[in-house]
N, C-alpha and C positions, 0 to 999 in steps of 0.2 A: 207478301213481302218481296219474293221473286221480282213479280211484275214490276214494282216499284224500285227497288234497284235496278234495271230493265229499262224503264222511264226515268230514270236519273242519269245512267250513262250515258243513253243515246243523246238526250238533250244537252247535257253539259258539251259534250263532243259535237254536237250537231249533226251524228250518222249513225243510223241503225250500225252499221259494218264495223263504225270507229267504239261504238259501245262495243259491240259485240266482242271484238277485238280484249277491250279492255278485264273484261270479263269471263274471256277463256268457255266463251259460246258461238252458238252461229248466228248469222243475222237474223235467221228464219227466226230463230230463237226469240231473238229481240222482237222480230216484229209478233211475234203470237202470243209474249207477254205483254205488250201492250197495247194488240186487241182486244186482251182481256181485262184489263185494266179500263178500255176505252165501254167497252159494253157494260163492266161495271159501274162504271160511272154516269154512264146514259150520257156522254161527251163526247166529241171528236178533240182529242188532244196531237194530232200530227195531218196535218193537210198534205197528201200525197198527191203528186204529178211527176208522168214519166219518170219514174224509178225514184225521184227522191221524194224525201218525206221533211215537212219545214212546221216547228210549233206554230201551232193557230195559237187565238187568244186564250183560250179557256189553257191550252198549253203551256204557256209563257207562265199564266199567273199560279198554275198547278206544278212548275218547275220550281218558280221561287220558294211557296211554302213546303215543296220537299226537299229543297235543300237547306231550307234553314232547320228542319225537322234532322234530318241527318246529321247537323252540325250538334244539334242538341242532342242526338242520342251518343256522338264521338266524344262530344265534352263531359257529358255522363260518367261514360264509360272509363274514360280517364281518369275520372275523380274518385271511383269507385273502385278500382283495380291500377292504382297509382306504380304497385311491382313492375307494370309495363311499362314504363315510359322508365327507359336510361337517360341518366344525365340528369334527372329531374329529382327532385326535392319537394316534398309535396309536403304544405305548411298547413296546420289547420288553426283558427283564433277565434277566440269571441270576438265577433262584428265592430263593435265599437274600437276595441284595443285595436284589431287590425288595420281600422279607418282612419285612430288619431294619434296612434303609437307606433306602428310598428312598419304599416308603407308608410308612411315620410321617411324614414330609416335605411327603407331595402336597399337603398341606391346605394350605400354603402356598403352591405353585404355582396351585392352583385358586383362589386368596383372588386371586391379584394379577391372573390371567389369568380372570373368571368365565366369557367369552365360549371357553374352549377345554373341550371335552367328552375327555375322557382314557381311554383302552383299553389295559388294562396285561396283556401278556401275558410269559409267560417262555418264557428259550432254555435249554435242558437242555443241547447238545452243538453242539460244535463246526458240525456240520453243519446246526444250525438257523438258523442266520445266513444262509447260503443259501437255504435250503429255505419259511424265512418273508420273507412282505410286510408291513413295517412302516415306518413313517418316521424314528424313533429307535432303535435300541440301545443297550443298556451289557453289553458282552461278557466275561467273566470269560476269564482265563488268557493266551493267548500272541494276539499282534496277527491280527483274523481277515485275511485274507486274501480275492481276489475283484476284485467293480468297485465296492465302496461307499467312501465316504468314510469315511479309519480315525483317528480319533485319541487319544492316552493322555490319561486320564481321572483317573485318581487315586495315591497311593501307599498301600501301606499295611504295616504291621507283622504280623509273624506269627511269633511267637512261643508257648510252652506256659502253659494255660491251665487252671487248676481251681477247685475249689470251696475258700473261705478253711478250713472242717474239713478236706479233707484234706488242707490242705498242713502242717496241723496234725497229723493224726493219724501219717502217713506223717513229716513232718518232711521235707519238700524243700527242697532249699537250694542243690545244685548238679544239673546232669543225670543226673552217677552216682547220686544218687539216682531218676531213673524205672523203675531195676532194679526198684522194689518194688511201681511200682501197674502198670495198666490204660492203655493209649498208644489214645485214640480216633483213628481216621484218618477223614479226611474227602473229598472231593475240592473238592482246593486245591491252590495252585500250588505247594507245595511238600509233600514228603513226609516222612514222620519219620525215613525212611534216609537224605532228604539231609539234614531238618536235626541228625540225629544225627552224622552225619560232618562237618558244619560245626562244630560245638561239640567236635570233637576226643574223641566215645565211639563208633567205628561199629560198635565189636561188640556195643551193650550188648543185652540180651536184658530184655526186660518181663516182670511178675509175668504178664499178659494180655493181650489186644488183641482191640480193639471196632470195625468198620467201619460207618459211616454214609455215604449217598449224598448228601446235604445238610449246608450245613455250620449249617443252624437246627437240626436234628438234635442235630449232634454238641456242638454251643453246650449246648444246651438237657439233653443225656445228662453234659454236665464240669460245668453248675449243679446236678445232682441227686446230684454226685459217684462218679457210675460209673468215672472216671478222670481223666486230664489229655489236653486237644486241642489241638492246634497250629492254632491258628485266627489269624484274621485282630482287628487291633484297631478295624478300622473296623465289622466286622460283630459284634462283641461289646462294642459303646462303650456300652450300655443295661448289659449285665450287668457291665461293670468300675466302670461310674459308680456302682451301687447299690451295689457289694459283693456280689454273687451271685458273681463269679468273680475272680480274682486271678491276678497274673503272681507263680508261684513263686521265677523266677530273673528280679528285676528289671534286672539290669543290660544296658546297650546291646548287650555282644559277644552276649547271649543270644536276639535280637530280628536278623530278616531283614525291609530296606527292600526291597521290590521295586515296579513299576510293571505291573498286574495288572488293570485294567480299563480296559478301552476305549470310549470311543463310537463310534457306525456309524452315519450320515448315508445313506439309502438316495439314490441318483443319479437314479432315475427316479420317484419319486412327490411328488406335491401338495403340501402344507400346508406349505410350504418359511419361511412366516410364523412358524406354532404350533411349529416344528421348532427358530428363532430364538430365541423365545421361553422354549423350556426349554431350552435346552442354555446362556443366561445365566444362568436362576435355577439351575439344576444347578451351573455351573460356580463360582457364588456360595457356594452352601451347601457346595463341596466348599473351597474359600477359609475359609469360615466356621469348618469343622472341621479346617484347617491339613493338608490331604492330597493338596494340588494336587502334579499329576504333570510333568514335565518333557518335554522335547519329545523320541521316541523317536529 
């Protein structure tokens, strides 16, 4: 690892002396880590002439993927141990909410807050809520569990969803009709076996069926008309706004309220201020969009 820090300074600076320098070593230093680096590798990575040393090829291309290797272990690291970074607000979200909810949005949190720097990463699985160090969450599916602070976040509707041609082509009008097309399943809080057995058809059988692990996926697979998804209307309010996608069976019995996201307030880190801060403007726009949740 030495070496390789070693070989990353001297190249970015372009001088064993100016690495060296940067590093609080001596040249000598630089250059005998990455002679050893060079004998490891069975490569000449620095062509030397009279005193200076200039990356050859196999150099050049052995700089780049160590520095993007290094960017990857900095970004890590930061995500992982978020108490480090001042100023910063580290957000964590299920993937789709992030992607179709919540960045469209930021620009508004960032507009009112300029002074909070914002790190949005995503929770795939129940177990990442655990497993990740973040200040905020918004947690998809059933209340997490743990020592963080848990609280419901929003409601939302979830009901079948398609493209306005095929509700056309097919002629959907009641659920006995999804006998004829394509049922995309998503992962979401509800499934189409329960909500097929809510709606009173549990045996019906589909012309097909389409699995997706995202429910931007499966959004994005019912706009292109591959089938109809039972998705969420908070996470499909862009495509029912424009007219990309429509509720075939508009009526209320055909539509499940449930309360499906959560916020997570971690107990033991920092920025208890910036934490303050969005979980008002959050709780505003979800006010705004008339989807505020009740207390569990």
């Amino acid at each position: 690892m030495k070496a390789l820090i070693a070989f990353e300074a001297a190249s970015r600076t372009g001088s064993f002396a100016q690495g060296a320098e940067e590093l609080s070593v001596s040249p000598s230093a630089i250059s005998h880590h990455i002679q050893q680096l060079e004998e490891f590798l069975g490569v000449q990575l620095f062509q030397r002439h009279a005193g200076r040393a200039v990356l050859s090829a196999a150099g050049m291309a052995y700089a780049r993927e160590i520095k993007h290797a290094f960017t990857l272990i900095s970004d890590a690291t930061a995500l992982v141990a978020p108490q480090s970074q001042r100023g910063h607000l580290v957000i964590a979200s299920s993937p789709s909410f992030a992607a179709k909810w919540l960045q469209p949005r930021l620009s508004g949190f960032l507009s009112a807050y300029p002074e909070v720097r914002v790190r949005l990463s995503t929770l795939s699985t129940a177990e990442d809520v655990e497993a990740n160090r973040f200040d905020v969450g918004i947690c998809y599916g059933r209340s997490p569990a743990g020592q963080r602070e848990v609280a419901p976040l929003l409601l939302e509707h979830l009901r079948p969803l398609c493209s306005p041609a095929l509700q056309a082509s097919m002629q959907l009008s009641t659920p006995e009709d999804l006998k004829r097309v394509t049922l995309i399943h998503s992962s979401n809080a509800l499934t189409w076996a329960d909500y097929l057995r809510r709606v009173g058809v549990p045996s019906l059988k589909p012309a097909n069926e389409l699995w997706l692990d995202r429910s931007s996926m499966a959004i994005d697979a019912a706009v292109r008309g591959l089938g109809v998804v039972l998705e969420s209307e908070v996470l499909a309010a862009e495509e029912l706004n424009d007219g990309r996608l429509v509720a075939p069976f508009d009526a209320e019995q055909f539509s499940v309220l449930t309360t499906t996201y959560y916020l997570v307030k971690s107990s033991n880190l920092g920025n208890n201020t910036y934490v303050s801060y969005f979980e008002k403007w959050l709780r505003n726009e979800i006010a705004l969009a008339k989807l505020t949740a009740g207390s569990a």
